[in-house]
Residue, then its C-alpha position, 0 to 999 in steps of 0.5 A: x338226666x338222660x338226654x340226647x347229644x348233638x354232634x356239632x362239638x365234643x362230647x365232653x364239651x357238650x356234656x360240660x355245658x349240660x352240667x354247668x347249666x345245671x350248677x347255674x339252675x342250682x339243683x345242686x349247692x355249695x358243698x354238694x356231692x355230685x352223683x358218681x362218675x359212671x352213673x353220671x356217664x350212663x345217664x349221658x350215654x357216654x364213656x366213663x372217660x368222656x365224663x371224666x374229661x367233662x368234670x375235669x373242664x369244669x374243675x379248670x373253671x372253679x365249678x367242682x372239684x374232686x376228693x380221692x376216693x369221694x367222688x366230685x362236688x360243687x365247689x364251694x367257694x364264692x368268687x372274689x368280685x373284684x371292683x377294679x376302678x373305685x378300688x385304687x380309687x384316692x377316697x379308697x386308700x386316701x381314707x385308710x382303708x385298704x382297696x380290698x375293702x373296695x371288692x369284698x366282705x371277706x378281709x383277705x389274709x397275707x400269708x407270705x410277704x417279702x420286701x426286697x431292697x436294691x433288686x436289678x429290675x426285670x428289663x420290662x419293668x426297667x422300660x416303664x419305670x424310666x430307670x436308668x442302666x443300674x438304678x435298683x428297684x424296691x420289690x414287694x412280694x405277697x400271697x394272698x389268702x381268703x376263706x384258707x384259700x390261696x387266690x393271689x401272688x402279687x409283686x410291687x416294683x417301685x424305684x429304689x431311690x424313691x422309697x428308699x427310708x420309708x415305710x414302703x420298705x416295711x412289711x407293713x407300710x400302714x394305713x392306706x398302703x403304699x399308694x397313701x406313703x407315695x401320697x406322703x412322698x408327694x408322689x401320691x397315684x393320680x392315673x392307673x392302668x391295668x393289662x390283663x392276660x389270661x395264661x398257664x401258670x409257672x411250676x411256681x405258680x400252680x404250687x403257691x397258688x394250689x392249683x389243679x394242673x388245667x387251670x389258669x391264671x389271669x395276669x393283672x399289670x397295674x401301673x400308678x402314674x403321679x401328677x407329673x405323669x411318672x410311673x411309681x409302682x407297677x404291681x404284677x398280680x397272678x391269680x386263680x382264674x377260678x376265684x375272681x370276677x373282673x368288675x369294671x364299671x365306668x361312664x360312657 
């Protein structure tokens, strides 16, 4: 594995693409033990500690982690390909199928689920849903949960005086979801749009999500607008950048 190292970056970015490209070649697996971090550093021609800050970048990438006292292994965890447009799709939820069925063939686990009624809405949230000064908000809240992982924190904002009495309010809000109960309200999601940023995770965050402190978190703000062109629901999504891939497909 010794090579010869440019200058034209640091080392330990340079030894990372090395590594990453040998993961992406396979001649590692799933689960596999990586040789030791001073073997690995002699192979490089490094010091231990440049090593250690190569496998701590690929650790902030989902690509390996690390065991106390075992050393470092490829990560074993197959990324979450998320299919972000046939999944709110109305023949996805319309149908009764949840629109996690649309990204994966591993059913995610809800672990954490909370529905608070008559919330004061964030001041952003209030901007987007056109409430009123006072008009309370319904808040879903719920972690996600594959292969025992945890992947996704997820809080839905809908206006208070339309769900109000509805299955929306109940932790489970049957088949379809709530975007098939808004459909039975006669508000059912005609358009969507999705904000995505990349960022550090909260104190809260990280420990929810059990994240190492260099990784971070994508933010996903969806907003489902009805046929008259108001906004029913925003759904404010945190996930492990680590566990998705962000798939958009569409027409040209």
């Amino acid at each position: 594995m010794s090579r010869e190292l440019g200058t034209a970056q640091p080392k330990y970015l340079r030894i990372a693409a090395e590594l990453r490209a040998i993961l992406e070649r396979g001649d590692y697996g799933p689960g596999d033990r990586l040789p030791g971090e001073n073997t690995l550093a002699a192979d490089f021609g490094v010091a231990s500690l440049t090593m250690r800050q190569a496998l701590a970048l690929l650790r902030s990438e989902g690509l390996v982690g690390s065991r106390k006292g075992s050393g470092w292994y490829v990560e074993a965890f197959r990324p979450i390909r998320r299919h972000g447009i046939p999944r709110v799709a109305r023949a996805q939820w319309g149908s009764g199928k949840t629109i996690w069925s649309a990204d994966d063939d591993r059913a995610p686990d809800v672990d954490q689920v909370n529905v608070a009624e008559g919330e004061t809405p964030p001041q952003h949230i209030a901007a987007v849903l056109e409430l009123a000064e006072g008009e309370a908000v319904c808040i879903r809240s719920r972690r996600y949960v594959v292969e025992g992982r945890p992947v996704m924190l997820a809080a839905s904002y809908l206006p208070q005086a339309l769900v109000a009495d509805t299955a929306i309010t109940e932790a489970n809000p049957g088949p379809g979801g709530i975007y098939a109960r808004l459909a039975d309200l006669g508000h059912a999601p005609v358009r969507f749009r999705e904000e995505i940023r990349v960022r550090v995770p909260s104190a809260e965050e990280a420990t929810r999500l059990s994240l190492p402190a260099d990784r971070s978190v994508i933010k996903v703000a969806r907003t489902a607008f009805d046929g008259e062109g108001r906004a029913v629901e925003i759904n404010e999504m945190t996930m492990d950048s680590a566990a998705y891939v962000l798939d958009y497909e569409f027409g040209a």
